[in-house]
C-alpha positions in Angstrom: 14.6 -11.2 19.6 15.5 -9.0 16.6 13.4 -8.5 13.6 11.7 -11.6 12.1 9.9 -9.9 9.4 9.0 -7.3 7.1 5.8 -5.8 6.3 5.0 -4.3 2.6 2.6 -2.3 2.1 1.1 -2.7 -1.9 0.1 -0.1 -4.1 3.3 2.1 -4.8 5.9 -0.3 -3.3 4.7 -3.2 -4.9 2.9 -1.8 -7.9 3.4 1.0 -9.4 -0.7 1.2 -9.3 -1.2 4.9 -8.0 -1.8 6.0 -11.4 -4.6 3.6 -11.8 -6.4 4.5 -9.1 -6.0 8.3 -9.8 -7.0 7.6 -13.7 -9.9 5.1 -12.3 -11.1 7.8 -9.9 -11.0 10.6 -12.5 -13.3 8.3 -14.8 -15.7 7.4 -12.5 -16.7 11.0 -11.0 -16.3 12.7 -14.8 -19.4 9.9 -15.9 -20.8 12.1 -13.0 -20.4 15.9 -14.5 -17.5 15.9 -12.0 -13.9 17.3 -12.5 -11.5 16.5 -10.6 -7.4 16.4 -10.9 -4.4 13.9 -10.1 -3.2 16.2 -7.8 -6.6 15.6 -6.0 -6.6 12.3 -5.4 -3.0 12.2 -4.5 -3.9 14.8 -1.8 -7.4 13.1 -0.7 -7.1 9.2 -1.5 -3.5 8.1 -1.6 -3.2 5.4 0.6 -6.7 5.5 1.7 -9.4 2.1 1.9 -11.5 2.2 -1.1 -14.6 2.4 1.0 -13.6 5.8 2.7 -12.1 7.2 -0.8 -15.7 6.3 -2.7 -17.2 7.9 0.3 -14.7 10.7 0.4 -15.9 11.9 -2.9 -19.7 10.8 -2.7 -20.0 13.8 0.1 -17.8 15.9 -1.1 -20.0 16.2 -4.8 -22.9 15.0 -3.6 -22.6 12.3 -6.5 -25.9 10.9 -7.9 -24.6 7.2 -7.1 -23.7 5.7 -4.1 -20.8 5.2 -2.6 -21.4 1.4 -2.7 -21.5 1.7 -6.8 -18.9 4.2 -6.7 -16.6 1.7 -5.0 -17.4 -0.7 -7.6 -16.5 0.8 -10.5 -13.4 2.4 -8.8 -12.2 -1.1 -8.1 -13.2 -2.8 -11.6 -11.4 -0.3 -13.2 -8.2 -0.5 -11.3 -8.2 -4.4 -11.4 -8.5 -4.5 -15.3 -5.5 -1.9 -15.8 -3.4 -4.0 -13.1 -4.2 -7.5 -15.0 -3.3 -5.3 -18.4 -1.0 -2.7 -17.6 0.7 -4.0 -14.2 4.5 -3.7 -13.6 6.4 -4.2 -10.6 8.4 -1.1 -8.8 11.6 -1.1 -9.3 13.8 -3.6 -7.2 10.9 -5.4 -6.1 12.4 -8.9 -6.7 15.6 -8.0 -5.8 14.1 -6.8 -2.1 12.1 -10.0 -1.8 14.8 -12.3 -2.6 17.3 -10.7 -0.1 14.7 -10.2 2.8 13.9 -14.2 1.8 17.4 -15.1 1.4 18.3 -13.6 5.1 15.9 -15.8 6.5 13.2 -12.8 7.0 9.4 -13.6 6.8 7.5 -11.6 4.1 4.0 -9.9 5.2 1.4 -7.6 3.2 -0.4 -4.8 5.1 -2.3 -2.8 2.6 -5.6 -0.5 2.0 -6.2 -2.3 -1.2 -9.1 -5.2 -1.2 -9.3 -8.7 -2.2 -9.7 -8.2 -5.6 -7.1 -5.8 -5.9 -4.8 -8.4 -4.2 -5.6 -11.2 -6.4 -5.1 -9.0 -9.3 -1.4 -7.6 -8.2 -0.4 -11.3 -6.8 -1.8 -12.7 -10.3 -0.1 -10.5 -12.4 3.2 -10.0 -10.5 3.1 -14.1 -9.6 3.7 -13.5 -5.8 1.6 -15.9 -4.6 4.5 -18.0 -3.2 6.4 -15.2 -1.7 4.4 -14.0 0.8 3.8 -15.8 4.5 1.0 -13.4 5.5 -1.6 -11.0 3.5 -3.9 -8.9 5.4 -6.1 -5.8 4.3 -7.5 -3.2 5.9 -10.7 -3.8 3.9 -11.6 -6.7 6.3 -10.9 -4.3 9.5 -13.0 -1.7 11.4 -11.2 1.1 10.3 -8.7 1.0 7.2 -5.2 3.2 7.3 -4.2 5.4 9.0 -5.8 3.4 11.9 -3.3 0.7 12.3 -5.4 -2.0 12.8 -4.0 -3.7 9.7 -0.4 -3.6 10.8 -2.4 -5.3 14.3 -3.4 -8.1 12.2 -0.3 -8.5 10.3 1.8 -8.8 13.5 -0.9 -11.3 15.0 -0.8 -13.2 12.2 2.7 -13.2 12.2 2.4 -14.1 16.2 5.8 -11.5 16.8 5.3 -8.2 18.2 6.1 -4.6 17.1 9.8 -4.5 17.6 10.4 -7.8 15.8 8.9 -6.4 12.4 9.9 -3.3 10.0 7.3 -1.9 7.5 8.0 -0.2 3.8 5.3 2.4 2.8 4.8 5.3 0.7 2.2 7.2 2.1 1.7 9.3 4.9 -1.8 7.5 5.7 0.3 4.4 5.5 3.4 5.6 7.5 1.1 7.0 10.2 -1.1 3.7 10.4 2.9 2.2 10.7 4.0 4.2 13.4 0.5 3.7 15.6 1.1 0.4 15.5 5.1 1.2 17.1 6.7 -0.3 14.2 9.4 1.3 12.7 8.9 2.2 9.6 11.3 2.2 5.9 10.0 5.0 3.5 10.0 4.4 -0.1 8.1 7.0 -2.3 9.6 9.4 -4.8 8.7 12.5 -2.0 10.7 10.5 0.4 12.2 13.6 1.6 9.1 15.4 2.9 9.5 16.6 6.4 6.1 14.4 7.3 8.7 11.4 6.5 11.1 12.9 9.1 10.9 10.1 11.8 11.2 7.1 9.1 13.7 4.8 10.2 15.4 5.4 6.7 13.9 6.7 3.4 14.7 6.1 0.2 13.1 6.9 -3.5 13.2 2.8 -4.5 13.2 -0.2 -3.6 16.8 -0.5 -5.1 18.2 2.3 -3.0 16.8 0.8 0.4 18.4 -2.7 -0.4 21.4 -1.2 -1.2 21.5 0.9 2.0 20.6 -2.4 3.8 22.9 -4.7 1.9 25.5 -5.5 5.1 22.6 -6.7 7.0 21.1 -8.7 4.5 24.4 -11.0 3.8 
């Protein structure tokens, strides 16, 4: 059969949340005498589960909490500026009523936890859009391992060839790719060499619908 769904990952195709996690992570280690930058934690976390980037940086500073509070206060930080700042990427809607409309089943597979979820879904309202939700929080080994992209297609019951994925990382696009799915690129470096074997890449969500259009109607 040909392909029966498509896979989103969430933060940065979603939500435009990388900023809140970069701002949230910044906080946290600063309460801790540490400085670090955006371009840090778009180097060392993008992409990442929250229990390997609160670990990531426990190490790495040898931080005087643990990596259990860290990941707290990471995540209570981000979910507050999602519920009050939260906006959708561009074309997001758009995307989900043409993939909906051309009879395609809609599946999350992202690093993000359950409260993040509920806090995107909440404050976007895509509760009703989505068939399957899975996160690599409740697997072994969170992206790039691609046991979330596993669960999504078992869930799903089809197998690699029947699905597509969007991402905008390369910890995401790697996890992708293990998993044998092909994989659509949106992400405003979607140029970058380490991109080169996308299936098609694209700086929005508007851009990839619009490249997609003749198979969507």
């Amino acid at each position: 059969m040909g392909v029966q769904a498509v896979i989103f990952d969430m933060d940065g195709v979603i939500i435009d949340s990388e900023g809140f996690w970069q701002r949230a992570q910044i906080e946290v280690l600063a309460e801790q005498g540490i400085a670090i930058t955006v371009e840090e934690c778009e180097s060392a976390t993008k992409g990442k589960r929250i229990d390997d980037i609160a670990r990531l940086w426990c190490e790495r500073y040898a931080l005087s909490i643990s990596s259990q509070q860290a990941e707290e206060q990471i995540v209570a930080r981000v979910c507050a500026a999602i519920r009050s700042e939260g906006v959708a990427m561009s074309g997001l809607e758009q995307a989900l009523r043409n993939f909906r409309a051309a009879g395609y089943r809609l599946a999350l597979a992202t690093s993000s936890c359950k409260q993040i979820i509920e806090a995107v879904f909440d404050q976007l309202k895509l509760w009703d859009w989505f068939d399957v939700v899975c996160s690599a929080d409740e697997e072994p080994f969170g992206k790039p391992h691609p046991a979330v992209y596993h669960k999504a297609m078992f869930k799903l019951a089809l197998e690699a060839g029947e699905c597509r994925v969007i991402e905008d990382s390369l910890s995401g696009f790697t996890a992708a790719r293990r998993a044998k799915i092909e994989t659509f690129v949106v992400a405003a470096d979607y140029q970058d060499v380490k991109f080169a074997t996308a299936l098609g890449r694209y700086p929005t969500l508007d851009e990839l619908i619009d490249a997609l259009q003749p198979a969507l109607t």
